[in-house]
C-alpha positions in Angstrom: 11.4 10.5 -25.4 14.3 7.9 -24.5 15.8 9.9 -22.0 12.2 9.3 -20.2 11.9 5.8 -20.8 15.9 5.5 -19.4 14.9 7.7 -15.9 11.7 5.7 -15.5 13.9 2.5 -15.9 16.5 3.5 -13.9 14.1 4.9 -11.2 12.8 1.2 -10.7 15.8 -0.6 -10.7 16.5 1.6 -7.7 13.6 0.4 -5.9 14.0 -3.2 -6.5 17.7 -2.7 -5.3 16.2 -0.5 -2.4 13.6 -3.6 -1.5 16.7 -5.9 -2.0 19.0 -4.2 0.6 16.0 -4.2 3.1 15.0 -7.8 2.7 18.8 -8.8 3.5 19.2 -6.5 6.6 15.4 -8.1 8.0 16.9 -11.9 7.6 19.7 -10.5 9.5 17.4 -8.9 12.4 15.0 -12.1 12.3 17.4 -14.4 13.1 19.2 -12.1 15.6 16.2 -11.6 17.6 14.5 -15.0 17.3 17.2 -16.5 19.0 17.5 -13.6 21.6 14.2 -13.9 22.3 14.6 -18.0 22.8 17.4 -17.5 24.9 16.7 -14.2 26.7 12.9 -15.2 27.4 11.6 -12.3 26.2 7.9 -11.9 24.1 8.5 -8.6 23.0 11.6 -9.6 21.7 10.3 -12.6 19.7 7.1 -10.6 18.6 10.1 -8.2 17.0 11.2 -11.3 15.3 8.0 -12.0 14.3 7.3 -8.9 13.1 10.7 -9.2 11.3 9.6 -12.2 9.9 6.7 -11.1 8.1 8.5 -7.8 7.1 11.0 -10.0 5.4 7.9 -11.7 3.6 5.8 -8.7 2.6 9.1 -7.4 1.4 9.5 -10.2 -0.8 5.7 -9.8 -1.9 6.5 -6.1 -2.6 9.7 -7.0 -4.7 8.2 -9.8 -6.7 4.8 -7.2 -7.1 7.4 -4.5 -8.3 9.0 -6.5 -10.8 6.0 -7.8 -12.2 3.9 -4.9 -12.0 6.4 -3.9 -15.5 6.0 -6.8 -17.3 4.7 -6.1 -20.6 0.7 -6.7 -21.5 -0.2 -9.8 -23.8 -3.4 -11.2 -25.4 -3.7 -13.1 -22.3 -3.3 -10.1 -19.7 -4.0 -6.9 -21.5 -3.3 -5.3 -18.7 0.2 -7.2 -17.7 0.7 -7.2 -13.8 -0.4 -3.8 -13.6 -2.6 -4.4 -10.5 0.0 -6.5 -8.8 1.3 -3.7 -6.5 -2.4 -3.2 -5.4 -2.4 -7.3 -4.6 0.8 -6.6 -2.4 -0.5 -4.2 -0.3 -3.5 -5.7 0.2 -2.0 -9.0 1.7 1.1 -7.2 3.5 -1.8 -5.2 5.4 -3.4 -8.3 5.9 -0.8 -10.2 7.5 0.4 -7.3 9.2 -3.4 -7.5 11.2 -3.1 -11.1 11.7 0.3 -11.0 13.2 -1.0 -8.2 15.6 -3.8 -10.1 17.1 -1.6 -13.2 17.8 0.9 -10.9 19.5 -2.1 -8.9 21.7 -3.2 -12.7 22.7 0.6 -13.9 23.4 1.0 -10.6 25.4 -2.1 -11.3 27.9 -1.3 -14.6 28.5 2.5 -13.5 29.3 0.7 -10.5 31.9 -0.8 -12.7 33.8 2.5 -15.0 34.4 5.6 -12.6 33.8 8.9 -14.1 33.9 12.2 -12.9 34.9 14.5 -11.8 31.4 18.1 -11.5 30.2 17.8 -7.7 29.6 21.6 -7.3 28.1 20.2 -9.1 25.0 16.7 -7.2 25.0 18.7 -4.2 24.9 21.4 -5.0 22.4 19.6 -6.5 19.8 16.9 -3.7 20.0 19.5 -1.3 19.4 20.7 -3.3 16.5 16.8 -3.5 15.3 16.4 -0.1 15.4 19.4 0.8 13.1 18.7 -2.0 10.5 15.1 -0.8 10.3 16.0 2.3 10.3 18.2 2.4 7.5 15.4 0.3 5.7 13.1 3.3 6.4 15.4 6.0 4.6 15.6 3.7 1.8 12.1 3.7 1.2 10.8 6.8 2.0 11.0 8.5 -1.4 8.8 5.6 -3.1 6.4 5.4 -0.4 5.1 9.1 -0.6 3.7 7.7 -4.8 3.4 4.1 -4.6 0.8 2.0 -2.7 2.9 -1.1 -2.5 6.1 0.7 -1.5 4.1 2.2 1.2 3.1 -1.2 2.7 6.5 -1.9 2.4 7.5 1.5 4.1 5.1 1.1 7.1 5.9 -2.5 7.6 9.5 -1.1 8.1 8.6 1.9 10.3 6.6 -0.4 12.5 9.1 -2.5 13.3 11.8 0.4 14.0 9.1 1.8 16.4 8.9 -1.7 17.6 12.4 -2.2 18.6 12.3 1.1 20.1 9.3 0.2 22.4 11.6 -2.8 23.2 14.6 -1.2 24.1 13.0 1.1 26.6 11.4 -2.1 27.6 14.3 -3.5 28.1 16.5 -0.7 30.4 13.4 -0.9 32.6 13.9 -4.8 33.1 17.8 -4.0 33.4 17.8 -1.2 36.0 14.1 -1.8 37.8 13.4 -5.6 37.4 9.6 -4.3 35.9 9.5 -7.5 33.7 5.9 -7.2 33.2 6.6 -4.4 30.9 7.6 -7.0 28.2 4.1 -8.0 27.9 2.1 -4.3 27.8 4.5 -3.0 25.3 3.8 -6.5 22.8 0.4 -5.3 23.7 0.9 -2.0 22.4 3.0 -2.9 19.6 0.2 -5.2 18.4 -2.4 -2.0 18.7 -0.2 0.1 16.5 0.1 -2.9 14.0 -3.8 -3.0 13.8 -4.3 1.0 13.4 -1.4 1.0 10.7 -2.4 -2.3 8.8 -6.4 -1.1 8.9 -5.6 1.9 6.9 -3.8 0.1 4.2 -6.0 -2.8 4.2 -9.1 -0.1 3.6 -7.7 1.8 1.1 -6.1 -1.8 -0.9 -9.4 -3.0 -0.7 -11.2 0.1 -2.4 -8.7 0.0 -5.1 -9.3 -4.0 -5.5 -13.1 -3.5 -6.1 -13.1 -1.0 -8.3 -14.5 1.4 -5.8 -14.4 5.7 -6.9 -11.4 6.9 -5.6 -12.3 9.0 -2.9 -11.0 12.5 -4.8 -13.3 12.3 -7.4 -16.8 14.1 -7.4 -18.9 11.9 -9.7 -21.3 14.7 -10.1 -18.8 17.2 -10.5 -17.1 15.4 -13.4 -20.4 15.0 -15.3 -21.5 18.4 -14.9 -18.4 20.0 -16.7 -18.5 17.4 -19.1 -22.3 18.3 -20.1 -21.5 21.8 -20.6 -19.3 20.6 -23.4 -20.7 21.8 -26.6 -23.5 19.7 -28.5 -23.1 16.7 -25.2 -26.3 16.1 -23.9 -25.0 13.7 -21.1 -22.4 12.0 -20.1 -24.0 8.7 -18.1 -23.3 5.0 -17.6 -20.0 6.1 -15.6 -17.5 4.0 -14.0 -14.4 5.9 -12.5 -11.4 3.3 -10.7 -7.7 3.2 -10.3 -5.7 0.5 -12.5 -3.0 1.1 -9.9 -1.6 3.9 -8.5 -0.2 5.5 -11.7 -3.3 5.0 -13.8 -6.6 6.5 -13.3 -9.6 5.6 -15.9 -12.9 6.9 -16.5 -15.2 4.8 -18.5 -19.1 6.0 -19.6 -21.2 7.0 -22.3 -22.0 10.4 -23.8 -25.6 11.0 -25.3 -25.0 14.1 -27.9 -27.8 16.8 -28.8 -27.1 16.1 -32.6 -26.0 13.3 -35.0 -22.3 15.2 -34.9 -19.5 13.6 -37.7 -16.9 11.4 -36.0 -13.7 14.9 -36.8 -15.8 16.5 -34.7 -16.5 13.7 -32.0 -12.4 13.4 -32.1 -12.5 17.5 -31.3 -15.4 17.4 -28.7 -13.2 13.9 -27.0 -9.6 15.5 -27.4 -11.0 18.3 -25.0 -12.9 16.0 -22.9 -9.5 14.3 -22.2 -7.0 17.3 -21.8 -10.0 18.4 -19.1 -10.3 15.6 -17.1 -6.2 15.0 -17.0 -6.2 18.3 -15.9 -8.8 18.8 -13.4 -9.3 15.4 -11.6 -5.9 13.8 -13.0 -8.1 11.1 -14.9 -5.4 10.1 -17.6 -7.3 7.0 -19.3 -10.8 7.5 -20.7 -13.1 5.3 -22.9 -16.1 6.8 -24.2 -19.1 5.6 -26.2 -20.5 8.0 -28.0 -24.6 7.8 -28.8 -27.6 9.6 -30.2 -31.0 9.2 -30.1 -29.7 5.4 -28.7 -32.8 3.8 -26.2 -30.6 3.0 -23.0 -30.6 4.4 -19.5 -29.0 7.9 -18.5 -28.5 7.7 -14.8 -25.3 8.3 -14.0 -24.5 5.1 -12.6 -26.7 2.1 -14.2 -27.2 -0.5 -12.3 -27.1 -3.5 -14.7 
C-alpha cells in the first residue's frame, strides 16, 4: 500500500518539476523575442512573444492547479482542490482564444501596411523558440495523454513550437525573397490554429465544469444493466459527472421489488460497484436505496 502512495507522490513531484523547468525556459523565450520583435519590426515575432507570454501564465495556472489539486479535503472543502485542474484548463483555453483573436486583428491591420524587417533576428530567435518549446513539449507529453490540465499546458507548448516554426520559415522568406508580407499571413494563421486548439479544450473544460455526462457514458445503458440486478426495480434520479479527470461518480436512486435487509442491500451495492468500475470506469457511486417510496422514476428528474 505505501509503495503506491510513494509512486503516486513521486509521479507528481515530477510534474510540478516538469511545469517548473518549462515555465523558466518560456520567461527566457518571452523576453528574447519581445525584444526581437521591438527591434526587428516583426508581428509574428512579437505574437510569439505573446504567445510566450501567456504560455508562461497558463503554466503558472497549471502548476499552482497541480499543487493544489492534492491538498487534502476539510470541513470547509470536502472535496479539497480536486476540481482545480478542471479550473486551469478552462481559463488557459480561454486566454489561449483571446490572445488569438488580438493577433488575427494585429495581423490584418499589418497586411494592409507591411514593413520592411530584420530577418537575422526573425530567424535566430525562432530557431531558439523552437528548441526551448520543444524541449517543453517532451517534458510534458507523458502527463498530457491522462490529465486535462497538463494537456492545456501541453498544447499551449506545442502551439507555440509550431509557432516559432511558422516564424522561422517566415523569416528565410523575408531574408532571401524580401516577401515581408508573409509576417502578417502566418500571425494570421497562427491565430487560426490557436482558436481550433483552444475551442477543443475550452468545450470539453466547460462540460466537465457543469457537470455535464461525460460523453462515454450511455445513461440508458447503465440503468438497464443495473435493473437486471436481482430484486432492483429501477435505478432512477441519476446524475453521472467527472470530479476531475481521475474520479468519475454516479449518483441516483434505486427503487427495489421487495423490502430487502440492509446485508443484502450491501451484497446487491458491492456488485453494483465492482460493475460499473468495470464496465464504464465509474469508481465513485452514491446510492439511495427505496421501496414503495412516492417520488418520481424517470431517469433524469427534473427538480
Amino acid at each position: 500500500m505505501s509503495s503506491h502512495h510513494d509512486h503516486n507522490h513521486s509521479h507528481t513531484n515530477l510534474k510540478g518539476r516538469n511545469l517548473v523547468i518549462s515555465i523558466l525556459l518560456n520567461v527566457l523565450i518571452t523576453v528574447s523575442q519581445a525584444i526581437g520583435g521591438l527591434v526587428s519590426g516583426s508581428l509574428s515575432l512579437l505574437s510569439d512573444a505573446l504567445h510566450n507570454f501567456t504560455d508562461v501564465i497558463s503554466l503558472i495556472v497549471s502548476y499552482v492547479a497541480n499543487r493544489l489539486s492534492k491538498q487534502k479535503a476539510n470541513k470547509g472543502r470536502t472535496f479539497g482542490y480536486k476540481r482545480a485542474e478542471i479550473l486551469a484548463a478552462f481559463i488557459n483555453a480561454s486566454t489561449l482564444i483571446i490572445i488569438a483573436v488580438l493577433l488575427i486583428i494585429e495581423a490584418f491591420k499589418r497586411f494592409k501596411n507591411p514593413e520592411p524587417i530584420e530577418s537575422n533576428l526573425v530567424i535566430w530567435l525562432s530557431i531558439l523558440g523552437i528548441l526551448a518549446n520543444g524541449f517543453s513539449v517532451l517534458l510534458l507529453k507523458s502527463d498530457s495523454q491522462s490529465n486535462l490540465n497538463m494537456r492545456s499546458a501541453y498544447l499551449h507548448l506545442f502551439t507555440d513550437m509550431m509557432a516559432s516554426v511558422a516564424v522561422l520559415i517566415g523569416g528565410l522568406l523575408m531574408k532571401f525573397y524580401h516577401i515581408y508580407w508573409v509576417d502578417s499571413v502566418l500571425t494570421f494563421l497562427i491565430g487560426l490554429y490557436l482558436i481550433w486548439v483552444g475551442a477543443d479544450l475550452l468545450i470539453t473544460s466547460t462540460k466537465m465544469i457543469m457537470l455535464f455526462t461525460p460523453a462515454q457514458i450511455d445513461i440508458n445503458e447503465v440503468v438497464e444493466d443495473i435493473n437486471k440486478f436481482p430484486s432492483v426495480n429501477k435505478l432512477h434520479h441519476v446524475h453521472v459527472w467527472n470530479l476531475n479527470d481521475d474520479e468519475l461518480h454516479l449518483e441516483a436512486h434505486l427503487d427495489f421489488k421487495e423490502d430487502i435487509t440492509l446485508t443484502q442491500f450491501n451484497s446487491i451495492l458491492f456488485r453494483i460497484e465492482t460493475h460499473l468500475r468495470d464496465k464504464f470506469n465509474i469508481n465513485h457511486v452514491n446510492i439511495q436505496p427505496e421501496f414503495n417510496r412516492e417520488d418520481p422514476k424517470e431517469i433524469i428528474v427534473q427538480d
